[in-house]
C-alpha positions in Angstrom: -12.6 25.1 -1.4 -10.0 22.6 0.1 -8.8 23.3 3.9 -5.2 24.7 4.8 -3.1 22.5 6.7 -3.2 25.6 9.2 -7.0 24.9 9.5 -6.8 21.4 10.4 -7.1 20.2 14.2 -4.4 19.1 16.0 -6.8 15.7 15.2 -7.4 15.6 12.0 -3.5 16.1 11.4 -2.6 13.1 13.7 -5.4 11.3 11.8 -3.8 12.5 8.0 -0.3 11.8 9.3 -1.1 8.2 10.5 -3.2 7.3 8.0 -0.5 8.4 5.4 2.5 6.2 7.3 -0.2 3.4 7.2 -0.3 3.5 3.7 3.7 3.8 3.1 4.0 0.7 5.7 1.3 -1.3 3.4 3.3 -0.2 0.2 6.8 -1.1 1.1 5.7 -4.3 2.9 3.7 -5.3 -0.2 7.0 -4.3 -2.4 9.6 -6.2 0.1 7.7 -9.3 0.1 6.7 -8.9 -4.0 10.8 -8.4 -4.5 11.6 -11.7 -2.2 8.5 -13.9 -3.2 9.5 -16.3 -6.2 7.5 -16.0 -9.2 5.4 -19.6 -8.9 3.9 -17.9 -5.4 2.6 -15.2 -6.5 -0.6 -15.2 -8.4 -0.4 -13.4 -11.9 2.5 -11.8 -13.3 5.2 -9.9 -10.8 5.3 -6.6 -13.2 1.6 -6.5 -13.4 1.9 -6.1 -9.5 4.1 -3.0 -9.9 2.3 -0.4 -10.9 -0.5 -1.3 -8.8 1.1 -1.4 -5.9 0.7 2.5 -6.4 -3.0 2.4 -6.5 -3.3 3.4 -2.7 -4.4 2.0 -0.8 -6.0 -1.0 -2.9 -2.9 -1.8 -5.1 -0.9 -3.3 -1.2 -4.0 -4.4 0.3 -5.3 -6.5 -3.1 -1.5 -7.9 -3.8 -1.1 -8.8 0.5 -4.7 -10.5 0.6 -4.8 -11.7 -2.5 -1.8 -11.9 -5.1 0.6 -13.9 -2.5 0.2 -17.9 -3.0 0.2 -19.6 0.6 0.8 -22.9 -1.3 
């Protein structure tokens, strides 16, 4: 059976907290830079970056490392 939030350390809520505003600071930089980046420098089709910018936390990771052209 899954834990409470009540059960949870005073730890392991910092830990869940941060590493959930990690994950929205990853997304929304990935989708900033994906909305301002033109088209020829980004690496595959914008809309197919969309929906896997939602994959967390692979989706901002894969389009930051990879999908961005440094040309």
């Amino acid at each position: 059976m899954a834990k409470q939030w009540s059960e949870f350390t005073t730890a392991q809520r910092t830990g869940v907290v941060a590493a959930g505003a990690l994950e929205l600071a990853l997304t929304l930089t990935a989708a900033v830079d994906l909305v301002h980046r033109p088209a020829e420098q980004v690496r595959g089709p914008k809309l197919a970056w969309w929906p896997l910018l939602l994959v967390q936390p692979i989706g901002p990771v894969g389009y930051l490392l990879v999908g961005r052209r440094s040309d």
